[in-house]
C-alpha positions as CSV (number, residue, x, y, z in Angstrom):
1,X,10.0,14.5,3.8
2,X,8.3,16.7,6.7
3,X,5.6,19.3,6.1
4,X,5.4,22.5,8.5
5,X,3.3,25.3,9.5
6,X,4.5,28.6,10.5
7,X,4.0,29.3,13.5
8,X,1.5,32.5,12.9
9,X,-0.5,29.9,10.2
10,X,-4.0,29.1,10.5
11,X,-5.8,26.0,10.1
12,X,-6.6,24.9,6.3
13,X,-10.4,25.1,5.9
14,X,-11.2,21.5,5.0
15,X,-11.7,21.9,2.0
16,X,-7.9,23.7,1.4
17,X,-6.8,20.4,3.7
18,X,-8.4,18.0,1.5
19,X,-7.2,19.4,-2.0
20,X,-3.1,19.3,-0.4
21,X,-3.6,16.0,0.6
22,X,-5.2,14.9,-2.6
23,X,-2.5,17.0,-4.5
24,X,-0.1,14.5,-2.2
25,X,-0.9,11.9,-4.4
26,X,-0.1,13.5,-7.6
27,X,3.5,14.0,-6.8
28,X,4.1,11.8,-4.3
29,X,2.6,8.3,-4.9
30,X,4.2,5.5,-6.1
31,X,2.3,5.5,-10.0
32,X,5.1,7.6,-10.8
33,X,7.5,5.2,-10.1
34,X,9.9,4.0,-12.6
35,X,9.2,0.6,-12.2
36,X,5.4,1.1,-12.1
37,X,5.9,2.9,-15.9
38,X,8.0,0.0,-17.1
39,X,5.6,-2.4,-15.9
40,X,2.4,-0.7,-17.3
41,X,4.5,-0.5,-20.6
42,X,4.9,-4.4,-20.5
43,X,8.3,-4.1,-20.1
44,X,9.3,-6.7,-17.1
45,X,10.0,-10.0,-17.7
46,X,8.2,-12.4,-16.1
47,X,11.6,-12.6,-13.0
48,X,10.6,-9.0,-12.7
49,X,7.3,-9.5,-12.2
50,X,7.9,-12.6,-9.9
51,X,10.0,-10.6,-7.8
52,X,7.5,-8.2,-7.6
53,X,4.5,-10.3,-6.4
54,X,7.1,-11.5,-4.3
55,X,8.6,-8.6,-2.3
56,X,4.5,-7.0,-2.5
57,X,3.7,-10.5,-0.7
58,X,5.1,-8.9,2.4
59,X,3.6,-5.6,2.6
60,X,0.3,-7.2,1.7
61,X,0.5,-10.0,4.8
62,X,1.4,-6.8,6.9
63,X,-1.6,-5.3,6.3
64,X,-4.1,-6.6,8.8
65,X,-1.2,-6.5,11.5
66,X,-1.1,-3.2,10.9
67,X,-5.1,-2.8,11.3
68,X,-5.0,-5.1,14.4
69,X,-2.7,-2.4,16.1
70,X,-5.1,0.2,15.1
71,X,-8.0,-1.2,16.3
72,X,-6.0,-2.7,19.8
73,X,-5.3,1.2,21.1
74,X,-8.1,2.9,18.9
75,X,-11.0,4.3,22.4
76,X,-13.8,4.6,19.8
77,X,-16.0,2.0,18.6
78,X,-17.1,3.3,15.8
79,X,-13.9,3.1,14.2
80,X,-13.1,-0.4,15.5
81,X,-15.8,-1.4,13.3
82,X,-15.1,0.3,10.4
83,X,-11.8,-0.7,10.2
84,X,-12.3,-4.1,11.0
85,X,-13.4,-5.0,7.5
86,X,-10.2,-4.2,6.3
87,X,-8.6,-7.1,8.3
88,X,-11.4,-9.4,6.9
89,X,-11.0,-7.7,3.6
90,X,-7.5,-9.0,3.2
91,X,-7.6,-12.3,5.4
92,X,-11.1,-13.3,4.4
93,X,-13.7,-15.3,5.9
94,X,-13.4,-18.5,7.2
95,X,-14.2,-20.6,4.4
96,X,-16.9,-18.7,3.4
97,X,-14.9,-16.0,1.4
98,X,-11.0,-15.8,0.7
99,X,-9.5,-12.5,1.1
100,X,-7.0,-10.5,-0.8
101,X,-4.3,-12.3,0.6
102,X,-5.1,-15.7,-1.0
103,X,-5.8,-14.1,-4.2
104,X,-2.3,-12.4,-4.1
105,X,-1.4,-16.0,-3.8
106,X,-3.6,-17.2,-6.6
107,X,-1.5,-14.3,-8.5
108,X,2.3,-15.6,-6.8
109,X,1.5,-19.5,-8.6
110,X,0.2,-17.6,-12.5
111,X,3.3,-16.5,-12.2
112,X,5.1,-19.7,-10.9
113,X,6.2,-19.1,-8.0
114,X,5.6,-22.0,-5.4
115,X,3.0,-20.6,-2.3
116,X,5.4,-21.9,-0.1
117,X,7.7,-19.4,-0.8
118,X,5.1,-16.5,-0.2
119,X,3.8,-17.6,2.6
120,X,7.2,-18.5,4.4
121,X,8.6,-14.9,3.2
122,X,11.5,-16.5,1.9
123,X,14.0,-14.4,-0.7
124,X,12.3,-10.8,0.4
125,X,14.6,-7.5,-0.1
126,X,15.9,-6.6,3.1
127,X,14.7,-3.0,1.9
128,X,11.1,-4.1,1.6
129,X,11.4,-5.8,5.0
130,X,12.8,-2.3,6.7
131,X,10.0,-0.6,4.8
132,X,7.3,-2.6,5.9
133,X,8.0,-3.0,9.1
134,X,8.6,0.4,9.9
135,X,4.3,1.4,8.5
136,X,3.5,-1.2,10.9
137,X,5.6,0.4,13.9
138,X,4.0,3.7,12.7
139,X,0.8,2.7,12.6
140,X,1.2,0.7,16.2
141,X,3.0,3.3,18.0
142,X,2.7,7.0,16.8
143,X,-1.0,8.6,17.4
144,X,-4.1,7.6,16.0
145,X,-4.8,10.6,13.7
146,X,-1.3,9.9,11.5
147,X,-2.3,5.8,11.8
148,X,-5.2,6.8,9.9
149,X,-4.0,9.5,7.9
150,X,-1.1,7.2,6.1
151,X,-4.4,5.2,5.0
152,X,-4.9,8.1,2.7
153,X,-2.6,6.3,-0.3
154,X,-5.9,4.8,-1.3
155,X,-7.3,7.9,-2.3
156,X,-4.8,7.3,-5.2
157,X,-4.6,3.5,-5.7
158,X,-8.4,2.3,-8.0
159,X,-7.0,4.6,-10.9
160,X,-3.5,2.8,-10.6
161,X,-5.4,-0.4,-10.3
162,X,-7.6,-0.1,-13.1
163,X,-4.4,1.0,-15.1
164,X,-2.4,-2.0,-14.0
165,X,-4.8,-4.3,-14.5
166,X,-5.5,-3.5,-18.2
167,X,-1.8,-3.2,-19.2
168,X,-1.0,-6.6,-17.7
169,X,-3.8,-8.2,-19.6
170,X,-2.4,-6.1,-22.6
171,X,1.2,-7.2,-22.3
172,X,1.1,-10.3,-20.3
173,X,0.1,-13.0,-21.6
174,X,0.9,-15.3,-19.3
175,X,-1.4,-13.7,-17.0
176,X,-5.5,-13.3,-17.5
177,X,-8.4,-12.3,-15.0
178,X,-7.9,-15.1,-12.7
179,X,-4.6,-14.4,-12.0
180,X,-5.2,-11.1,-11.6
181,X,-8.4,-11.6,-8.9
182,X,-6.9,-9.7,-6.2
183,X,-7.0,-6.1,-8.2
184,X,-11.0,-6.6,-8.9
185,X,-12.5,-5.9,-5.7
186,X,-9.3,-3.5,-4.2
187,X,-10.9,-0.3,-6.4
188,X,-14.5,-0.6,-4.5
189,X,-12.4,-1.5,-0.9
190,X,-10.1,1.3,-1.2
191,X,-12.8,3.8,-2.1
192,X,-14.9,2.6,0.7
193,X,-11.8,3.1,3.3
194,X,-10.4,5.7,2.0
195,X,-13.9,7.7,2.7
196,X,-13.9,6.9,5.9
197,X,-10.8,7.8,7.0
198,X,-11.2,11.2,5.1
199,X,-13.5,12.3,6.8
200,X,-12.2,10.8,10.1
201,X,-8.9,12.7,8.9
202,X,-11.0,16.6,7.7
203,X,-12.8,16.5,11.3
204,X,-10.1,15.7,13.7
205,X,-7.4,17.8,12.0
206,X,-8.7,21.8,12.4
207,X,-5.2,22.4,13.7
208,X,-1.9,23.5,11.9
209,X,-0.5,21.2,14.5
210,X,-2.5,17.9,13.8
211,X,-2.8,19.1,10.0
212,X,0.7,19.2,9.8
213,X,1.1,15.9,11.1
214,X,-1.4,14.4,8.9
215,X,0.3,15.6,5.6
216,X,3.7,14.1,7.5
217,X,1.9,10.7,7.8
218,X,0.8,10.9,4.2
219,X,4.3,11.4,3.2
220,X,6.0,8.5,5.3
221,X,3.2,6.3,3.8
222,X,4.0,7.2,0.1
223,X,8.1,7.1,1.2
224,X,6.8,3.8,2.1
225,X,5.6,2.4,-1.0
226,X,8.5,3.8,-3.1
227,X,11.3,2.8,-0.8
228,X,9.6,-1.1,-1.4
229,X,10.1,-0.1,-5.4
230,X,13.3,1.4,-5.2
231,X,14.8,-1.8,-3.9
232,X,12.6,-4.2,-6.7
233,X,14.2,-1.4,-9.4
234,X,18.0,-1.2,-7.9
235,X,17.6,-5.5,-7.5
236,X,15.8,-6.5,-10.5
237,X,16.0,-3.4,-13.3
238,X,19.3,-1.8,-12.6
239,X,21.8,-2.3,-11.8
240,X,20.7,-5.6,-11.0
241,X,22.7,-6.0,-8.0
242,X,20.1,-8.5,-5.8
243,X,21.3,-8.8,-1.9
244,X,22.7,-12.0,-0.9
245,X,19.5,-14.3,0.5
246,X,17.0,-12.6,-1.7
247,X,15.4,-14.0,-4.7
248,X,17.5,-14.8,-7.6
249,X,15.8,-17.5,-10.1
């Protein structure tokens, strides 16, 4: 889905830009997502849920390869820096401090699935694998405004997380808050980012033009996120059908 100006338009004030991208996320994030509601509902089974963890293994790993190739063409240093706490967000420090990607792991193994099968990608949805690799092409190769604009999905996700979090201690009970270590600090991260790259976003974009392509990045980014649950639902939900080479307990 594309967004577009008429030609004659005028620039959103910021405030205007800021409430359609906001409003974004109420239609077009992936909370709404069929497999999201069955999940918060407690209504996977625990195949589901490895699957899941699985498949979301991949996009998470992507993450800081997708930062690197925003901070290897980004001029500005002040956003070098900022962002570079994302990549140290999710691949930790040293020793010192692990980073979202071992806790996914910690999450893969509650739910028993080996780590070697995470970390060596094996079983993913060719779907997911399209997906992902496509945000990290964006990101890498299209300009830097829509790299930082398909950020914006964490506007949406602490609400999501918090909601999450509390159903799967609800329903799951073969998962508790060690397991589920990666979703405690991702609220305070994503708020923190997100700000950022708001305001990055309301102070370059005064144009229809670069507006318009900000609300386009927004969009790929959330076709993004559902596309990776479409496959999981089509696989896993119904009708069940999981691609040869994917994982099938």
């Amino acid at each position: 889905m594309t967004s577009s100006m008429d030609e004659s338009a005028q620039a959103w004030t910021p405030s205007d830009f800021e409430a359609r991208l906001r409003a974004m996320g109420e239609t077009r994030y992936h909370h709404r997502h069929p497999f999201h509601l069955l999940m918060n509902e407690g209504k996977l089974s625990q195949i589901q849920l490895q699957a899941w963890v699985l498949n979301r293994y991949y996009y998470q790993s992507s993450i800081p390869l997708k930062d690197a190739a925003l901070i290897a063409r980004c001029k500005d240093q002040k956003v070098r820096v900022e962002w570079l706490h994302r990549i140290i967000d999710h691949d930790g420090d040293d020793d010192r401090e692990p980073g979202g990607i071992d806790r996914w792991l910690i999450l893969g193994e509650a739910l028993g699935l080996p780590r070697t099968l995470l970390l060596e990608e094996q079983g993913i949805l060719p779907a997911t694998r399209f997906a992902v690799d496509a945000y990290v092409r964006f990101v890498a190769q299209g300009t830097l405004l829509s790299a930082i604009a398909s950020s914006l999905t964490e506007l949406f996700s602490p609400q999501l997380i918090q909601t999450r979090v509390s159903a799967m201690l609800c329903h799951y009970d073969f998962l508790d808050e060690a397991a589920l270590a990666y979703f405690s600090r991702r609220p305070l991260q994503a708020g923190r980012d997100s700000h950022f790259a708001l305001a990055y976003v309301l102070e370059h974009a005064r144009t229809p033009e670069s507006q318009t392509d900000v609300l386009n990045a927004l969009s790929f980014k959330c076709d993004v996120l559902w596309a990776q649950l479409d496959a999981l639902y089509y696989a896993y939900v119904s009708p069940g059908f999981t691609p040869p080479g994917a994982f099938n307990p």
